[in-house]
C-alpha positions as CSV (number, residue, x, y, z in Angstrom):
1,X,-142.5,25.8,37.8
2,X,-145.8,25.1,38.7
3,X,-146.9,27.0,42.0
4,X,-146.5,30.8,42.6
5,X,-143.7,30.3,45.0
6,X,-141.4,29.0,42.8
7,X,-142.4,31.3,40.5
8,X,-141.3,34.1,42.9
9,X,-138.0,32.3,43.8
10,X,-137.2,32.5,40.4
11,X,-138.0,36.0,39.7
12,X,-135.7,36.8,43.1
13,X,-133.0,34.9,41.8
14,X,-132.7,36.5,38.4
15,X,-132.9,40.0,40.3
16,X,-130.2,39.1,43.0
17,X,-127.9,37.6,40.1
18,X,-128.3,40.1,37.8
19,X,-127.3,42.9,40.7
20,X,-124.1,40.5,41.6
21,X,-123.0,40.5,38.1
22,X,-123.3,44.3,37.5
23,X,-122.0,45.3,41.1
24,X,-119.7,42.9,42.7
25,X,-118.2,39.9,40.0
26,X,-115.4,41.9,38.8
27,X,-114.3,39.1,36.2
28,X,-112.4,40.7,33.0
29,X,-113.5,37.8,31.3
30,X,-117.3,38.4,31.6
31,X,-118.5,40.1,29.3
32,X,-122.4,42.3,28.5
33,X,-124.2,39.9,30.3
34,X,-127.8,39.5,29.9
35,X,-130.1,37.1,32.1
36,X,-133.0,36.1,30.3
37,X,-134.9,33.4,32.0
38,X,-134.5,31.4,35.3
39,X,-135.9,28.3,35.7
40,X,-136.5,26.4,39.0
41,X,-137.4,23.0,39.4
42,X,-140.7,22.4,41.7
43,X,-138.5,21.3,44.7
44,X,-136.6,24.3,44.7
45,X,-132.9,22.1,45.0
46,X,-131.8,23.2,41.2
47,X,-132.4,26.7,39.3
48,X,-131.3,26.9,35.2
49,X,-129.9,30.8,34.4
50,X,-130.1,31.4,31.1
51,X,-128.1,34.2,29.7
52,X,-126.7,35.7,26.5
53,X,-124.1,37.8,26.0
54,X,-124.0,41.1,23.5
55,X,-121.5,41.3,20.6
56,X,-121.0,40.8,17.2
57,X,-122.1,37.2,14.9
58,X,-118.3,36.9,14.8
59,X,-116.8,37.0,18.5
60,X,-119.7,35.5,19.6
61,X,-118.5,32.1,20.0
62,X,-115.5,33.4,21.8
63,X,-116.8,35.6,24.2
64,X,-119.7,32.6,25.4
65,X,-116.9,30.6,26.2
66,X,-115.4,33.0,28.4
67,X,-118.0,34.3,30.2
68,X,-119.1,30.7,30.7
69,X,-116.0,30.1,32.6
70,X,-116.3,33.2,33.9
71,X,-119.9,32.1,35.6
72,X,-118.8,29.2,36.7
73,X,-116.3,30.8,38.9
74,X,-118.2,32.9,40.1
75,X,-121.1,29.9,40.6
76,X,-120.3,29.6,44.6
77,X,-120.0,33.9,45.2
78,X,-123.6,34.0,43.7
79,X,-124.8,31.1,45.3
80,X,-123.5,32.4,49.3
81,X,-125.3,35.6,47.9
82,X,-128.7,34.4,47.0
83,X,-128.6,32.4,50.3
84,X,-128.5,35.5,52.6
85,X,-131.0,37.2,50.3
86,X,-133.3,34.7,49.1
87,X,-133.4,33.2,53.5
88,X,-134.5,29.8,52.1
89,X,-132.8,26.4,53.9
90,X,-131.5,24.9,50.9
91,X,-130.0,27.3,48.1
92,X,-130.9,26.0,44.8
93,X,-128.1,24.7,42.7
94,X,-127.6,26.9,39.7
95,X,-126.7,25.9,36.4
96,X,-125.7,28.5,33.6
97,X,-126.9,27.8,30.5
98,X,-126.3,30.4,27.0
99,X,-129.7,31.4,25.4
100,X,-130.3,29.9,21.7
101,X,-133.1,33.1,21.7
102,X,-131.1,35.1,19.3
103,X,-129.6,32.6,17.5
104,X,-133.3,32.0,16.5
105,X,-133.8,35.7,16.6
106,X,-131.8,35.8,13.8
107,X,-132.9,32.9,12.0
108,X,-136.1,34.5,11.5
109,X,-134.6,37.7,10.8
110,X,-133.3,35.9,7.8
111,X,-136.7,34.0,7.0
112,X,-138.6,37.0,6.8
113,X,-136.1,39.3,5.0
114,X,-136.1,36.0,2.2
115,X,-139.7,36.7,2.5
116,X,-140.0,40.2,2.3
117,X,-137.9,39.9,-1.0
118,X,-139.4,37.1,-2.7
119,X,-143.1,39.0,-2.2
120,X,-141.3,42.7,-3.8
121,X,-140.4,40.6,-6.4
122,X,-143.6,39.2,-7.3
123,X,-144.8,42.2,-6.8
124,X,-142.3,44.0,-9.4
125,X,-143.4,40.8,-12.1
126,X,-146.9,41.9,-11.3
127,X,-146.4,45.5,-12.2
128,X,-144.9,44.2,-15.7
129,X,-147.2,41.7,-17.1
130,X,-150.7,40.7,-16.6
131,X,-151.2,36.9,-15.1
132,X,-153.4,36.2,-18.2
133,X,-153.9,37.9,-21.2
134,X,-153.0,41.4,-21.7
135,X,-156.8,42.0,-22.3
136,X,-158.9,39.1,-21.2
137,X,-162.1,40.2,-22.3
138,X,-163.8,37.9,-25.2
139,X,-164.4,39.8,-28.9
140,X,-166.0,38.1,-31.4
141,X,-164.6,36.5,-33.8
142,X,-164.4,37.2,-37.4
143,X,-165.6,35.2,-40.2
144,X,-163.1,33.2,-42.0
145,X,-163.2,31.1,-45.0
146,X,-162.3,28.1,-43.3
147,X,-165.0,28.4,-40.9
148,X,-167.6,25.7,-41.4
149,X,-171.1,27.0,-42.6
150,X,-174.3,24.7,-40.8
151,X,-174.2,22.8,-43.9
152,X,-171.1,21.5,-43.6
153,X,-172.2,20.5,-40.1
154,X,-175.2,18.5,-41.1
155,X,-172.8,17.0,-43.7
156,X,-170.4,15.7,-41.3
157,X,-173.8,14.1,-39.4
158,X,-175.0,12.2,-42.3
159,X,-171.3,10.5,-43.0
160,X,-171.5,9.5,-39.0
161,X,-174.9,8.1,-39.2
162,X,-173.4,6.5,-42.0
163,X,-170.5,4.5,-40.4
């Protein structure tokens, strides 16, 4: 879609479509129907309607497939339809396609919750215990018999001087 002209035929086509849907496709097999994008190819002979349909995770695989056929169906109504309003030559060709945007929606829902509780549990280890020593300042040390006095030092010299 690279001029502004397409860019308005696709806009109208989503509006008109989206108006057919709610008002005049009476299909018991669509169901909550949401357009989200239209696409039309730069020659204006083929538009892409993408569309997602509102339920739960779990009937969501069965109520695609019946408001795909349900679209299709309906494919030559809306297309008669958008020729009268649109008053272009050639009516684009349209092509239904489902929306993978919340599909991925949720994907990242997930990412970020695994996120979200991966950083409260660092944060709940960092509450508990110190990263380092529990104080990590340096005291001095005390004087112990094993220590080695400067003499001992000079000692060990001589014998490698020696070898």
């Amino acid at each position: 879609m690279s001029s502004p002209r397409v860019r308005k035929i696709a806009d109208r086509i989503q509006v008109v479509v989206a108006e057919m849907l709610e008002r005049r496709i009476k299909d018991p097999r669509l169901g909550f129907v949401t357009l989200t994008d239209v696409r039309v190819s730069g020659d204006s002979q083929q538009a892409t309607i993408f569309y997602t349909v509102l339920g739960s995770p779990e009937d969501q695989e069965a109520q695609l497939a019946s408001t795909a056929a349900a679209l299709e169906s309906a494919k030559g109504l809306l297309r008669s339809e958008l020729g009268k309003q649109l008053g272009m030559r050639h009516v684009p060709t349209l092509t239904f396609v489902p929306d993978a945007l919340p599909e991925t929606a949720r994907h990242l829902e997930d990412v970020l919750a695994r996120a979200k509780a991966q950083d409260e549990a660092v944060a709940a280890i960092r509450r508990e215990e110190y990263a380092g020593d529990p104080d990590p300042y340096k005291k001095p040390r005390a004087a112990d018999e094993d220590d080695l006095d400067l003499d001992d030092l000079d000692d060990l010299d001589d014998a490698d001087e020696r070898a």
